[in-house]
Structure formats: C-alpha cells, structure tokens
C-alpha positions, 0 to 999 in steps of 0.5 A: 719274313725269311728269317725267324730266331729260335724261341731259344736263341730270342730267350737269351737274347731278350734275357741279355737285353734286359740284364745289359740294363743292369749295366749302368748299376754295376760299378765300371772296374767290375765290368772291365775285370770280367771283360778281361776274364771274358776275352782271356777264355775267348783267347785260350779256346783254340782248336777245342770241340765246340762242346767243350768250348761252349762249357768253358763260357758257361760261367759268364753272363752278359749282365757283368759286361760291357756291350762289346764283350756282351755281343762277343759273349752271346755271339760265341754262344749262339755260333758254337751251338750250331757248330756243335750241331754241325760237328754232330750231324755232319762231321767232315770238311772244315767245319762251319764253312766247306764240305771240303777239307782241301779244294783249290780254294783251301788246304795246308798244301795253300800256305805260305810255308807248307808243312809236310805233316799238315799236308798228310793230315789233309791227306788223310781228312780227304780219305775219311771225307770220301768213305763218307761220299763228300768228293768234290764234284768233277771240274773242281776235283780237276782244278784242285788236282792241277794246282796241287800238281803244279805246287809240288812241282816247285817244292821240294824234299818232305813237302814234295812228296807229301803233295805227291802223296796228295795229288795220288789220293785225289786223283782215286777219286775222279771215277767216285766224283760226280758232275752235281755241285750242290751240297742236296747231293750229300746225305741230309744235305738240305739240312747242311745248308740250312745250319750253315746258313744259320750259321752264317746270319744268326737266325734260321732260314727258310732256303726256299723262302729265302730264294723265292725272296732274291728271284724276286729282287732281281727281277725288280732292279731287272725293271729298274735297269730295263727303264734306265737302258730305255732312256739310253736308248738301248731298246732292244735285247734282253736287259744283260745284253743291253748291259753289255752294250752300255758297258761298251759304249767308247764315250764312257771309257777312260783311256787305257794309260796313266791319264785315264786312270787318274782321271777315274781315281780323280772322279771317284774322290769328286763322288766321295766328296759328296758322299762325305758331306752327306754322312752327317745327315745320315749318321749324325758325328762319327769317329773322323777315322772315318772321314779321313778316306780317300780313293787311289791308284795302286802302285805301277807293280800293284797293276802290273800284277792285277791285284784286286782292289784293297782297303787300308782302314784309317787308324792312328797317324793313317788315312783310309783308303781303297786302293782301286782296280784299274789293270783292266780300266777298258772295262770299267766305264765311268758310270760303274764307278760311283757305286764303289765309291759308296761301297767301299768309301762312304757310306760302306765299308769306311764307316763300318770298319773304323767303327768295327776296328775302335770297338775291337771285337773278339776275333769269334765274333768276326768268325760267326758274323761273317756277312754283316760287312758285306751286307753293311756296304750293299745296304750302304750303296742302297742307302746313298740312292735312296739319299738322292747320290744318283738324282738326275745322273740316269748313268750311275744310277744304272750302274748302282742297280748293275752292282746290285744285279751282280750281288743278286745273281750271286746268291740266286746262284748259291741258293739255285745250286745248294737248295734247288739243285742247279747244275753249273751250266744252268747257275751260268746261264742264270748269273749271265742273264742276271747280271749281262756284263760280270764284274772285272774282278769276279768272272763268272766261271770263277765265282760259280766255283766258289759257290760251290766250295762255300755254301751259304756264305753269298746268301747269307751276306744278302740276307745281312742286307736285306735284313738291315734294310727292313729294319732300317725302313722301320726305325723311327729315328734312322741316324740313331739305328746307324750310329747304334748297329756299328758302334759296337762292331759287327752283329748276328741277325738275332742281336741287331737289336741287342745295343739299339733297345738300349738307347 
C-alpha cells in the first residue's frame, strides 16, 4: 500500500461513518437546518488561520448531516489540520500549494486587474520568503522576471511602478538563487513534500514508496507500448522513439484544413457514441446530464488563438461538450484521439462533473480534494479498456496506453525532482524516454516547470487513480462502487468509502 491514514484521521472517519447511519433517524427539516448552518460558517471563514477556522467547525457533527454536508464537514477538518501543520512548520509561499509566493505561474502582478498595493504585499512576501532561503530556482526566477518585466511595460501609473519595484527585488536574487528545482533543497523539505501530499490525496504518503510504485507502472505500459509498436512494425529503437515514428506516420493524420478537423471531431463523437451505450453496464442510470455530451470544434477565433481544449458541463437548457484542440491537428493522428474521448466525455470527466455539479459541494472540499477528478478520468480511460473500447484496434489502444505514459511520466518527474532530488535536465531526459512523443498541449520544458512550482500536485492526481482502481478491483459490485464514489461529489482518499459503507 502507498497510501495508510492516521489512526486519527480512520477514528473520525470510522466515527462519521457509523453516526451517518443515524441519518435515517433524524427528521429531514433537522438536517437541512444544520446543512445550512454548516454551509453558512464554511461561506464566512475567509482568509482566517487554519486554527481559527478549524475552531469555528468544532460545534458541527457529521451525524446531524446530510451526506453532501458530512463529506464537506470531514473534508474541511481533515485539509485544515494539515494546513495548520503546514502554516506552523513551513510558513512561507502560498500555503498548501507553492513554496513560492510570486512565480510566472502565480502573483497578483497575474490578475485581470492588477492592484498596486497587492503587488506590494507580494513584494514584501518574496523578501520575507528569501530571509528564509525559499528563491525560486534560477531558470524559473528568470522567466518570473521577463513576464513581470514585460506586464509593467504595458501598465501604467501605481501599478507600473509597484511592478517595477517588484521586478528590482526579484532581480537581487538571481546571485542567492541556485539551479536545484526540488523542495529537498529547502530545510525539512521532505517533510514539506510529504504534508503536501497528504495534503492533496487525504491520506499520508510514503514518497519513496509512492515513486518505486509509478517507476514500475511506466515500465509495465512500457512493455504494453513496445508489444503494440511490434505488431506495427516498428521494431527498432527505444519505445519514445517508436512513438515518435508512429505519430509521424502520413496515413494516420488528418488534413491540416476545416475537412480534416471535422473529420476528427466526427471520429470522436462515433467513439463517444460507443462509450455512451456502454455507461449503463458500467453505471447502471445516471443523470441524463451526463449523457447529453458531445465533442466539437472550437470557434475559427478559439483556434486561431490556440486555445487549450475546454469543457462545458451539462446543465439546465445546456448540453455537455468539450470543445477539442485542433490548431495543431498534424500532431494529433487519429488513433490518440479515443482516449480523449474516454477522458474527457464518457466515462471521465462528463460523468464525474455533472454528478459533482448537482450534489454542489462546498467550494472547501474542491480545495482539499484536488486530484480526484484528474484521478477520476485517468481511471475513467482504464475503465473503458478494460470494458473492451479498444478490442481488436491495436492503434487506439497504444494511444490510451500513450496517454497514460504521458500522466506516468508526469509524476515519475514531480516525485524524481521533489523527493530523489533530479535536477531539470535529468526530469527532461526521463519524461522524454517515458513518454517519446509529448502531448500537444503540455511540452515538456513547459510542464517540468510547472512541477517545480506545484509539488505534489501531479502525484497526487495519480495516486487519486491508482487508489480508485484497487478498490474498484475489490468491489464485489462495481456499478454500485461507481454510482457510490461521484454521487456526492468529489472525495479525500481517507473518505472513498465514507457513502459506499452506507449503501
């Protein structure tokens, strides 16, 4: 196991557990007044201490609760203990999510409409940040300062000059600031990445464990690729760079015009129309919301800008739809395609987020269960596989297990970087054996960068998916285990069970 809760943190969980079925009991009008007690405390903690927000829910108990507000309850608890540790031991950068309190990536100097005295603040957090030796490494503190730099350059009056004042303190640190990118450079460093992951799944991590656990599922859909390339024909080189050939290959790829971009949308909705008839078996009835989803091209302004690809979640009077990428459509052969399809359509995303959407969680449960959807939809992709989607089409199966080396890759390098120490060059080297080819939207320089600003947050979405699937390898009834695990929202890993013990 990778992942073991605190005898705590299972006591009030198995407590929780057990008081939920007192639910039935308790008259209907009572729990929808503590709901709104609840939800109304949640609305007003703001920017308060952890401590303090944690001694305004000290008067709630799950077992006056309806199940939406009880996750909500014990999810808040369970992320501001460890934010409480975290703002203790390690108080610097944005708490919870980056040693950093400005990068490229984050800052007020980012927002729509700059403040000059939020700029300031920002200012003064990365002085304070730096007497305490947490600078951004080198290559990063450069990009910060060009964006910054440039920002200023198109600002004008306070705001101007707050940048200003901004991009001079960040240039004083360029002599402090090293190469290393990982948080094991900072004091107690592993102990930062280890609550931070925590943090971000609900359940403590062994980071090394948890490594030794993703090197070894790469290297399994590394044999699964290298037998697929095989029946290709593509015998000879590493398996990225037979990847890298196939993506190539003329007869997979769609014309660079409107004619080959519809074509690709016209192939997805065909996948997603097999995927649709399979959610039943799968799920048993769900919300039509979730049905009601299509793929489509973006707007000729969308692409012209290369937008990323987007969702719009299905609603009242509106449709579900991901609105797919395809500016740079050479590089996307047709075979990649499906495992979007499962991904982000059905069974991923547009069933997780319509489920999510009507059960309305507090936004602090979205804050402390960050990598349940991503883990959701990878799990999602598995699921479709292992449902037959890909049987007897070699081609989209390598491109599901191309995606899934591409999320593998991913948290082999926030792991190698954050807990064994990789430098950049050697996190760029790995990801590109791993993966061969990157994906269009992520490239590899890029998302390495990124890594080093958010630790733990790429791991922590995979160890969201390889969780779900163990214990969905477990359940004795998996459409129950499915229906039960979304139809409250999103969940830590401590409370997957919290609604499934329940019935």
């Amino acid at each position: 196991m990778l992942c073991g809760a605190p005898a705590m943190n299972r006591r009030e969980l198995l407590a929780a557990g057990a008081s939920a079925a007192l639910l039935a009991k308790a008259p209907a009008f009572a729990q929808r007044t503590e709901d709104r007690a609840l939800r109304a405390v949640l609305d007003g903690l703001g920017n308060a201490p952890p401590e303090a927000k944690l001694e305004r829910l000290k008067p709630f108990s799950p077992s006056t609760l309806s199940h939406g507000s009880a996750l909500d309850l014990v999810t808040a608890r369970s992320g501001l203990r460890i934010d409480v540790e975290l703002a203790r031991r390690f108080p610097f950068g944005r708490l919870g999510h980056s040693p950093y309190s400005v990068s490229f990536a984050s800052g007020a100097w980012r927002d729509s409409h700059p403040s000059a005295a939020k700029i300031d603040a920002d200012t003064v957090a990365i002085a304070v940040d730096a007497a305490a030796g947490i600078i951004l490494p080198t290559p990063l503190l450069k990009q910060t300062i060009d964006a910054i730099r440039a920002t200023a350059a198109s600002a004008d009056g306070a705001v101007r000059d707050a940048l200003s004042r901004q991009v001079s303190a960040l240039e004083q640190l360029v002599r402090s600031s090293g190469e290393a990118a990982g948080v094991g450079r900072l004091r107690d460093g592993a102990a930062y990445f280890a609550l931070l992951l925590e943090r971000h799944t609900g359940e403590p991590v062994d980071a090394d464990a948890a490594h030794t656990h993703f090197v070894d599922s790469w290297r399994h859909c590394h044999a699964r690729a290298d037998a697929l390339l095989r029946r290709q024909g593509l015998t000879r080189g590493s398996v990225g760079e037979r990847i890298i050939a196939c993506f190539r290959q003329e007869k997979w790829l769609y014309s660079d015009d409107d004619a080959g971009r519809d074509r690709a949308v016209a192939d997805m909705n065909r996948w997603l129309g097999r995927a649709r008839s399979r959610v039943p078996a799968l799920f048993g009835p769900v919300p039509g919301a979730c049905l009601d989803v299509s793929a489509r091209r973006m707007s000729a302004q969308d692409e012209a800008t290369r937008r990323q690809g987007y969702r719009v979640v299905a609603g009242p009077g509106r449709s579900g739809v991901y609105f797919v990428d395809l500016a740079d459509i050479r590089r996307r052969p047709s075979w990649s395609l499906a495992g979007v399809v499962h991904h982000e359509l059905l069974p991923g995303h547009m069933i997780q987020m319509p489920m999510e959407q009507m059960a309305d969680p507090h936004p602090i449960r979205l804050e402390y269960a960050p990598g349940f959807p991503e883990g959701w939809a990878v799990y999602a992709e598995q699921l479709a596989a292992s449902d037959g989607a890909f049987a007897h089409d070699d081609l989209a199966l390598l491109g599901h297990v191309h995606w899934l080396l591409f999320r593998l890759a991913r948290v082999v390098v926030d792991t190698g970087i954050h807990q064994k120490g990789w430098s950049v060059t050697q996190a760029l080297q790995m990801v590109r054996y791993i993966q061969g080819e990157p994906a269009y939207f992520a490239p590899f320089a890029a998302d390495i960068d990124r890594i080093c600003l958010e630790p733990g947050i790429r791991a922590a979405e995979a160890l969201n998916w390889l969780t779900i699937a163990d214990r969905a390898a477990q359940s004795p009834e998996r459409k129950r285990f499915h229906r039960g695990l979304l139809e409250h929202g999103r969940r830590r890993l401590e409370h997957l069970d919290f609604r499934l013990r329940q019935g």
